[in-house]
N, C-alpha and C positions, 0 to 999 in steps of 0.2 A: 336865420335858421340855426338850431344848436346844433353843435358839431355830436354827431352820433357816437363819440369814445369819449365823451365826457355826459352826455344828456340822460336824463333818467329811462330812458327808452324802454328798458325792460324790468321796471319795477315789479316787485311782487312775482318776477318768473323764476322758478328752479330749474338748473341745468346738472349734465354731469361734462364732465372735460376730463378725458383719457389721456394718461402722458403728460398731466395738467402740472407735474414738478419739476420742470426741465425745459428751458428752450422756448418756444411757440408757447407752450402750454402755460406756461406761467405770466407770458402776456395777455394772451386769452382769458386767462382769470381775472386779470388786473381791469381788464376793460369790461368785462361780464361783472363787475361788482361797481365799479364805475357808475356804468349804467342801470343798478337797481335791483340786480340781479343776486342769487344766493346759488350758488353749485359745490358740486362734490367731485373734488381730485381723484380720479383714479391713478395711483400709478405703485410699483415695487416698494417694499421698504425702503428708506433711505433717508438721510439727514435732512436733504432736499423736500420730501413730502411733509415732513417732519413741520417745518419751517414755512412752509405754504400755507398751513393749516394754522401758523402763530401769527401771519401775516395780515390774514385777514377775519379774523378770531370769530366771529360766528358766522358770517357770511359764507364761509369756505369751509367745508370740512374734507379731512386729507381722509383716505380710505386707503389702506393697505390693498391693492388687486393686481394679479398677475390676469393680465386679458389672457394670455393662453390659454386659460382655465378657465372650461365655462360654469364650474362650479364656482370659481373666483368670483364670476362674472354676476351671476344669479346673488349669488350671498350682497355683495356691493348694490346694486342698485336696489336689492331692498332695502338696506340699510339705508341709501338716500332716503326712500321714499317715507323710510318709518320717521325719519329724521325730520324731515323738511313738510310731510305732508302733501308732495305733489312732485310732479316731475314736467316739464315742459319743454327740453330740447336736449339733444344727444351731438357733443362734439366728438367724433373718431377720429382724434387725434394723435394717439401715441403711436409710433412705426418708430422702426432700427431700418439705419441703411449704413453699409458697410461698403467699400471699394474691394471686388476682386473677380477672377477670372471665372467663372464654371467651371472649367476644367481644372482649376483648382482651390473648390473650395469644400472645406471639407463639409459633411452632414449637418452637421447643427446650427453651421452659419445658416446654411440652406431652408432648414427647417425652424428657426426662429423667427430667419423674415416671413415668411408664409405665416407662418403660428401668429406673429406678432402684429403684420402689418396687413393680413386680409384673414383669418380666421379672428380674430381679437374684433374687429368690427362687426362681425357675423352675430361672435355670441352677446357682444354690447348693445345692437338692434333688437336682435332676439329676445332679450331679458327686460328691453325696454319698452316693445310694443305694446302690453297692455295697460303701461300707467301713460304712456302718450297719446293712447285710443282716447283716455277720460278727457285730458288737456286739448286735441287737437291738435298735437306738438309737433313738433320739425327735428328731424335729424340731418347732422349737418358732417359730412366725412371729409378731413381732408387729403388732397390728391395730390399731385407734383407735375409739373410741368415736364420730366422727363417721360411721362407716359404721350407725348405728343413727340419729343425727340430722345428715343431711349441713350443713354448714354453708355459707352462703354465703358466696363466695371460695374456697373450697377443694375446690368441684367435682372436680375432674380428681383433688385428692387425694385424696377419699373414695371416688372409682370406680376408682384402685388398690387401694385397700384392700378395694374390698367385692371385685374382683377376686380377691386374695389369701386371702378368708374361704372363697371359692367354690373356690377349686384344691385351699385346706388340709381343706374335705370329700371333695372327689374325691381326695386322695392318701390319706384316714384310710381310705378301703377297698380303694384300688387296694395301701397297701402293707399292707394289716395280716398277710395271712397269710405277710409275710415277718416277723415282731416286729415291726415299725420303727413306733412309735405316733407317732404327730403332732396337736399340738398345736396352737390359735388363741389367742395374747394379746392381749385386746382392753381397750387403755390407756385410761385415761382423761387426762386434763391432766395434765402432769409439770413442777415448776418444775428449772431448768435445764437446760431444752432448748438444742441447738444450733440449733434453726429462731431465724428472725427476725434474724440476724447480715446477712444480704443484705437484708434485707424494702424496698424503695420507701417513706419515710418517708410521704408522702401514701397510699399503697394501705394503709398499715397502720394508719395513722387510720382511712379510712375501711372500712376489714376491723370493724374493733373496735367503731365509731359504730352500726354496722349488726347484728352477731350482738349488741351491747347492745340494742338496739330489738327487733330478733325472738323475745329468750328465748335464743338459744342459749349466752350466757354463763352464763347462772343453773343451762341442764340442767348444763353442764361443773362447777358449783361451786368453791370453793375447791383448787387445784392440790395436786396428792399429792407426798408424798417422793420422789425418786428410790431410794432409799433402801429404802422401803416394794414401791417394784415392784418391784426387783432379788430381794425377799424372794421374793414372788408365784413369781419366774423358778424360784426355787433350791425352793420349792416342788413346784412341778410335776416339774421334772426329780427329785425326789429320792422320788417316788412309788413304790410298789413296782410290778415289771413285769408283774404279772398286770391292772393298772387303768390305765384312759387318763379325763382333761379333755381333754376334745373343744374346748372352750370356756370359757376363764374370760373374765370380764370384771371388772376392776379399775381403779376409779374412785374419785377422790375421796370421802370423808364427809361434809365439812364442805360447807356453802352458801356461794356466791358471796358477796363481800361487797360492802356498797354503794359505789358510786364515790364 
C-alpha cells in the first residue's frame, strides 16, 4: 500500500492552509503537494511566506491574510479560487499561544488569541462555504490536546480551542446535507513549533517549573514528528466521500523523558 505522505492521493484537489508559513503549516504543505495537491498559504507578511511561495512555485501560492480580518479573509479565498479554479478543503490551522496568567495578561494578548485562534477559523469557514458547497469539500481545523487537559498558563488558549471543537460539531451538521464534511484535528505536542520565538524568558521557566510539577508534562509525553502529523492531515483528507472523522486525535507515543 502506498504510504499516504508520499502517494498521489489528492491529485487534482485545491486547498487553503492557514498559518501555512511557519511550523505545522509548512509541513502540511510539503505533504499536500507531495500528494498531488495545489493550496494557498494564508498567513501575515513576512520572509517566511515569502519563501513558501518560491518553495513550491506554482503549486503553492503565498497570500498575504491577516485571519483577524474578515475582510482579509473574504478578499484571500477569492483570490484562491480565481487563481486555482476550485477550492476543495480548508485547513484552520494558524493559532498563537502564548504562556501566561489571566490575571496577568494584558488586553491584546487576550484578544489576539480569541481574534486569531477561534474567530480567524469562523471567518475562514465562512468565506469558504460556498466554493466547497460546489466541491463537496472537507474542512479540517486543528485543535490541541490541551483542550482535554487544560494546562496552566495556557488558559485563554485552551478555551480557543475547546471553542473551535464546539463550532467544528455545530458545522459537522449544519453543513452536512451540503457534502461539505468537517473535520477536528486534535494535536498533540509537535517538535518544531513556531510558538515560543516571542515567549518572556522568566514566564516560560516558570510555564514549564509548573506543568513539570502538576503532571502535565508527562500526559503530553515525548513530542511527535511534524512530519508524522502532516501524514495524520493527508490522511484524513484522502478518505473516501461517502465517510467522515468527526475527531481524530493524534498524540505522541513515546513518554516524557526525565529532566
Amino acid at each position: 500500500m502506498d504510504d499516504p505522505g508520499t502517494a498521489a492521493s489528492l491529485a487534482g484537489k485545491v486547498g487553503i492552509v492557514t498559518g501555512g508559513s511557519r511550523g505545522m503549516g509548512v509541513h502540511f504543505l510539503d505533504a499536500l503537494v507531495a500528494c498531488g495537491a495545489a493550496a494557498a498559504c494564508f498567513a501575515r507578511p513576512s520572509p517566511e511566506l515569502d519563501a513558501i511561495g518560491r518553495r513550491h512555485e506554482d503549486r503553492v501560492i503565498a497570500v498575504e491574510c491577516d485571519v483577524r480580518s474578515c475582510e482579509d479573509v473574504e478578499s484571500a479565498v477569492a483570490r484562491t479560487v480565481a487563481h486555482f479554479g476550485r477550492l476543495d478543503f480548508l485547513v484552520n490551522n494558524a493559532a498563537i499561544f502564548q504562556p501566561f496568567r489571566l490575571e496577568d495578561a494584558n488586553p491584546a494578548q487576550v484578544r489576539d488569541h480569541v481574534d486569531i485562534n477561534l474567530l480567524g477559523p469562523m471567518w475562514c469557514i465562512r468565506a469558504a462555504i460556498p466554493h466547497l458547497r460546489v466541491t463537496r469539500g472537507h474542512i479540517v481545523s486543528i485543535s490541541s490536546e490541551s483542550t482535554r487537559m487544560p494546562f496552566p498558563y495556557l488558559g485563554v488558549y485552551a478555551a480557543t480551542k475547546g471553542g473551535l471543537e464546539v463550532l467544528s460539531a455545530a458545522m459537522r451538521d449544519e453543513l452536512r446535507e451540503d457534502g461539505i464534511r468537517v473535520t477536528l484535528l486534535r494535536s498533540g505536542s509537535v517538535s518544531g513549533s513556531a510558538g515560543g520565538r516571542n515567549w518572556d524568558p522568566a514566564i516560560t521557566a516558570k510555564f514549564f517549573e509548573t506543568i513539570t510539577r502538576t503532571g502535565h508534562a508527562a500526559f503530553t509525553g515525548e513530542m511527535a514528528t511534524p512530519e508524522s502529523m502532516a501524514k495524520a492531515l493527508v490522511a484524513v483528507l484522502s478518505l473516501p466521500a461517502d465517510v467522515n472523522v468527526d475527531l481524530i486525535e493524534v498524540r505522541a507515543s513515546g513518554s516524557a523523558r526525565a529532566a
